[in-house]
C-alpha positions in Angstrom: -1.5 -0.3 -28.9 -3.4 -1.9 -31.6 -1.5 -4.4 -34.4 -1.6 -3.9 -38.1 -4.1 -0.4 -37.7 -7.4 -2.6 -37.9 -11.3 -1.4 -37.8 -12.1 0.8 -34.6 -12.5 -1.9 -31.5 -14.9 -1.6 -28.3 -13.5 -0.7 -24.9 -14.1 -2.0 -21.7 -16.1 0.3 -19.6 -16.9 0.3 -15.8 -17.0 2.9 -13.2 -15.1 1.9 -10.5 -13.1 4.6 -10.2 -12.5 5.7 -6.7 -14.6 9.0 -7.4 -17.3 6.9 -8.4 -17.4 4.5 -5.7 -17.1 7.5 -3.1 -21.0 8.3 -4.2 -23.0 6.1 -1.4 -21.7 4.2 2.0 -22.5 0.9 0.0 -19.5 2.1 -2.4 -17.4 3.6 0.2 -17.7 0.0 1.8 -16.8 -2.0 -1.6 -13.9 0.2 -1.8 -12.5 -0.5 1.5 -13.0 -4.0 0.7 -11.0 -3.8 -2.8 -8.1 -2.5 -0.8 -7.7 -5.7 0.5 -8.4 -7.2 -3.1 -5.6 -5.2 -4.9 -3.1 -6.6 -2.9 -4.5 -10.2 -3.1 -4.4 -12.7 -6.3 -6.8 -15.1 -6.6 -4.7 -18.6 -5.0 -4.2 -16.7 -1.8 -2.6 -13.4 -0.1 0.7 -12.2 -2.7 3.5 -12.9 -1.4 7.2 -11.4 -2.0 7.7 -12.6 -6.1 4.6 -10.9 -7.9 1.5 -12.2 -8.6 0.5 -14.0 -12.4 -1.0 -10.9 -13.1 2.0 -8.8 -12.8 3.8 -11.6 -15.1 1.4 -11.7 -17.6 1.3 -7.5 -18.1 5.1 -8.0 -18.9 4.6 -10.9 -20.9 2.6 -9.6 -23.1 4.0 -6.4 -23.3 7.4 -7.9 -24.4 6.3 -10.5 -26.7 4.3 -7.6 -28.3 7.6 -6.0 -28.7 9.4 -8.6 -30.4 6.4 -9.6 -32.9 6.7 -6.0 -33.9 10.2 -6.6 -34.8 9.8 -9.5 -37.0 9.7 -9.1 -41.0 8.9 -12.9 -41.3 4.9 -12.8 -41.7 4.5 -16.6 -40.1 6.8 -16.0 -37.1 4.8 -13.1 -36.2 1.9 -14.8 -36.6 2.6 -17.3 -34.4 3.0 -15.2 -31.6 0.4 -13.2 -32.4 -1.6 -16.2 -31.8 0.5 -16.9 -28.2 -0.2 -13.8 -27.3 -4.4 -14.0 -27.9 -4.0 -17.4 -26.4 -2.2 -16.1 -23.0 -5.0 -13.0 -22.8 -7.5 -15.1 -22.8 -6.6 -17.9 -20.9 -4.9 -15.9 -18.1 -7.0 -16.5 -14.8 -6.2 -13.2 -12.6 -8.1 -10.6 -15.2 -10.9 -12.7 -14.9 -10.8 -12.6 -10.8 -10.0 -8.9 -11.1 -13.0 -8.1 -13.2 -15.5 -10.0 -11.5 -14.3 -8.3 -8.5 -14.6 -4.8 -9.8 -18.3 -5.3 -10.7 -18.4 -6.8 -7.0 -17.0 -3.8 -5.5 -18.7 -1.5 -8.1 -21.9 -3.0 -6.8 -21.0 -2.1 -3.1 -19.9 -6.3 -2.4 -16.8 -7.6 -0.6 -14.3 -9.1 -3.2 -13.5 -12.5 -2.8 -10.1 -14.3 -3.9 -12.2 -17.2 -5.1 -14.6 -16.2 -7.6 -14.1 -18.9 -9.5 -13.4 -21.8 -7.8 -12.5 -25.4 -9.2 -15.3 -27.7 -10.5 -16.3 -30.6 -8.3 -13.8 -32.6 -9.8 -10.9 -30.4 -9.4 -10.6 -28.9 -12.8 -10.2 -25.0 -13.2 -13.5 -23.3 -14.5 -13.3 -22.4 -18.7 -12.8 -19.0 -19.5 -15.9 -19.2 -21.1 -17.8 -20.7 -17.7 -16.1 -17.2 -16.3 -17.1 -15.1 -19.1 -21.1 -16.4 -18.5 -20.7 -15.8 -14.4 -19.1 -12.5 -15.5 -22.6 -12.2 -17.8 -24.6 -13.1 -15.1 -22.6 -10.5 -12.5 -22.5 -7.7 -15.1 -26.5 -8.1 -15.4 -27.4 -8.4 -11.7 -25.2 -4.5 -11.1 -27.1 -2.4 -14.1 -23.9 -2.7 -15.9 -24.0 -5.3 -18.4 -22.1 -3.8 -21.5 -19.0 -4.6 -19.5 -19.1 -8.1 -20.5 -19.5 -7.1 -24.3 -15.9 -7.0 -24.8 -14.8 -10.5 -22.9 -17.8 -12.0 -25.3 -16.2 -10.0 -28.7 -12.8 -11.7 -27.8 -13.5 -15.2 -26.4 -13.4 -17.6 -29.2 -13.1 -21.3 -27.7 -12.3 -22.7 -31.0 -9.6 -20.4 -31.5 -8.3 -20.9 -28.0 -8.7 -24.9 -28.7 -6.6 -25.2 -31.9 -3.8 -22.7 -30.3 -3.0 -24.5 -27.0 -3.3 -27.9 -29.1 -1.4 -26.8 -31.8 -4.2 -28.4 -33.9 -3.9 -25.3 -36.5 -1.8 -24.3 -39.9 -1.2 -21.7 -41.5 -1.5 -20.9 -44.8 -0.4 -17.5 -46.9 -2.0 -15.3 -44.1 -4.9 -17.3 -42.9 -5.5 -19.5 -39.6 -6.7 -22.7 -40.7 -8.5 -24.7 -37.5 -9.8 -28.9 -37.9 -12.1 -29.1 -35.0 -14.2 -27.2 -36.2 -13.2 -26.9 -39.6 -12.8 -23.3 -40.4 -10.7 -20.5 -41.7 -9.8 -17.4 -40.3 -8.8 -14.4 -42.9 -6.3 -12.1 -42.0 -8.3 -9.6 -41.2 -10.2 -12.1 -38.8 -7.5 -13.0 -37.1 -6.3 -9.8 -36.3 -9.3 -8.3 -35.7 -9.8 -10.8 -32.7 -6.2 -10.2 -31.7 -6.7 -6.6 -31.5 -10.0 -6.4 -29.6 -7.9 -8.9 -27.0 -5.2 -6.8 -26.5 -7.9 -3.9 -25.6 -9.5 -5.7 -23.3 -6.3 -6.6 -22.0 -4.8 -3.4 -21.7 -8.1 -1.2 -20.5 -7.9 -3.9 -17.3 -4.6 -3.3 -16.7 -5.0 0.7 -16.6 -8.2 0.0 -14.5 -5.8 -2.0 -12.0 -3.0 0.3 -12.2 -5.0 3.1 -11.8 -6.7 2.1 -8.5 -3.6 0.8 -7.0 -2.3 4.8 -7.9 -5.1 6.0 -6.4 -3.9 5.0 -2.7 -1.8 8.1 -2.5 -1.5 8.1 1.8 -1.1 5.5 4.7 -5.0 5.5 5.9 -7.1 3.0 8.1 -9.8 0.9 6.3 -12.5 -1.3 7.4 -12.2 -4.9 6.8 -14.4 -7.6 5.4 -15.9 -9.5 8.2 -14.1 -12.6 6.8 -10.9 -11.4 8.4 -11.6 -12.2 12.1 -15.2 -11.1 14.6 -13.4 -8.5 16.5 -15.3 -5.7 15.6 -12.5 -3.0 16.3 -10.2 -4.9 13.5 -8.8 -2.4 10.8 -6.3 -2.7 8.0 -3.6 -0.3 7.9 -2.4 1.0 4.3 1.0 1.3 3.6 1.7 3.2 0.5 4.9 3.6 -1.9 5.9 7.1 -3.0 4.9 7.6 -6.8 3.7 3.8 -7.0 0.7 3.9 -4.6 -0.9 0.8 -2.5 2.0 -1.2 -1.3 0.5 -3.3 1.4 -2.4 -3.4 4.2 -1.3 -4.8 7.9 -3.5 -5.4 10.2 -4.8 -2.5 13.1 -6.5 -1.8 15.9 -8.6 1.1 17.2 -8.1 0.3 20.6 -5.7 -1.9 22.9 -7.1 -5.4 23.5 -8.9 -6.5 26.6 -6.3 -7.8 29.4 -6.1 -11.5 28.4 -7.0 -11.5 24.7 -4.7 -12.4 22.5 -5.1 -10.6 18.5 -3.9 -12.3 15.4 -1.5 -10.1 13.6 -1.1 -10.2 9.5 -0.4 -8.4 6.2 0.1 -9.0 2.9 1.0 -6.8 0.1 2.8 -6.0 -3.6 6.4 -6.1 -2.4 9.6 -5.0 -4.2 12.7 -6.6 -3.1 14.0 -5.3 0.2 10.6 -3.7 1.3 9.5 -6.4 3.7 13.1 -5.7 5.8 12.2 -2.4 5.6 8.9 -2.4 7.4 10.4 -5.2 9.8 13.0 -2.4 11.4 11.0 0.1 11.5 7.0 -1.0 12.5 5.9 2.5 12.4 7.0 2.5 8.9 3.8 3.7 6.2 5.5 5.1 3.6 8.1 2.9 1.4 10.2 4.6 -0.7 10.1 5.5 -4.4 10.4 2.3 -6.3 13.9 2.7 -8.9 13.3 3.2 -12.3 11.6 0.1 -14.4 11.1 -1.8 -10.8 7.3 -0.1 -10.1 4.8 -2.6 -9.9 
């Protein structure tokens, strides 16, 4: 949904839909890796909770919600500057769009694609937005990183999270740099964010929806040398991927021992679930508003 009806904004763009990805063995590959990826965040496996991703889709969409409501033009500005601010500082879209042009390009995600500098600082958004570049280029698709460059503004970003800005009668007024923002600047920017924002969150909840069985999937390498390893997918009815568990295709030598795991997007009460009944693939439908 765009704010205040502005000019016509770009859309982010990428085919890494699981139709697309199903054209060559290197895609078919990438997308058996992703599996593993959607039900990852980029600090480590999810665990029961949600992820900062999940959290910042609700954020948003509620702080939306009550910025619409407001008649006072300076309070909804305000948040209409949180909410740029939380887009596009947020680290997970950033992991989960570099990983989509990873898997799009037949690669294994990773749940470190940016890692912290040599000093243990977090990356920029805008060191992200140049690997993203960089990434974009190297797969032949390198309009995807058009819109992440149309909406990161560092000064912007700078003055918000400082609250080193004023307003005054509808422009954003920043001192380092000086510079004014009109209205129509300001939510221009804002509404470009919120497309970027929301066309990676359909992308995310679209391939999640796309696991709509239990199946077995390869697993990246990374995950142990035993070359029979597999993951299991466990679905949720209506909701789609749920979880991956680890799986064999055949019962270990006498002697050896395997390394069981899994790791998934669980609702409360799920985990219990699959703990009394192993043979469990299928959880149930989620309750209404409770779907990841």
């Amino acid at each position: 949904m765009r704010l205040d009806g502005r000019r016509p904004i770009r859309m982010l763009s990428l085919d890494t839909s699981p139709r697309s990805m199903l054209r060559s063995p290197k895609r078919e590959r990438g997308r058996n890796s992703g599996t593993c990826w959607l039900c990852s965040v980029s600090e480590g496996f999810r665990t029961p909770g949600g992820t900062p991703f999940e959290t910042t889709l609700t954020a948003i969409s509620a702080i939306q919600r009550v910025a619409e409501s407001l008649t006072d033009f300076f309070a909804q500005r305000h948040l209409h500057l949180w909410i740029y601010g939380h887009i596009v500082e947020a680290s997970e879209p950033f992991e989960i769009l570099q990983n989509m042009i990873r898997i799009s390009a037949g690669e294994r995600f990773s749940p470190h694609c940016f890692p912290n500098r040599t000093d243990g600082r977090p990356q920029s958004p805008g060191e992200k937005v140049r690997q993203i570049r960089s990434s974009a280029q190297a797969a032949g698709i390198p309009a995807v990183v058009e819109p992440l460059e149309e909406v990161w503004d560092r000064d912007l970003r700078n003055a918000i999270f400082h609250a080193d800005y004023c307003l005054f009668r509808r422009e954003v007024r920043i001192r380092n740099p000086v510079r004014r923002y009109t209205d129509d600047e300001v939510m221009t920017i804002l509404n470009r964010a919120l497309a970027y924002h929301q066309a990676l969150s359909h992308l995310y909840r679209a391939h999640v929806k796309s696991y709509t069985a239990p199946k077995l999937v390869e697993v990246p390498p990374e995950f142990g040398a035993d070359p029979e390893a597999r993951a299991q997918v466990i679905v949720r009815e209506e909701d789609g991927l749920a979880a991956v568990r680890a799986a064999w295709s055949t019962e270990p030598p006498t002697g050896v021992s395997r390394i069981e795991w899994s790791f998934g997007r669980y609702l409360p009460g799920e985990e219990e679930l699959l703990r009394r009944d192993p043979s469990r693939l299928v959880l149930p439908k989620p309750p209404p508003g409770e779907a990841l």
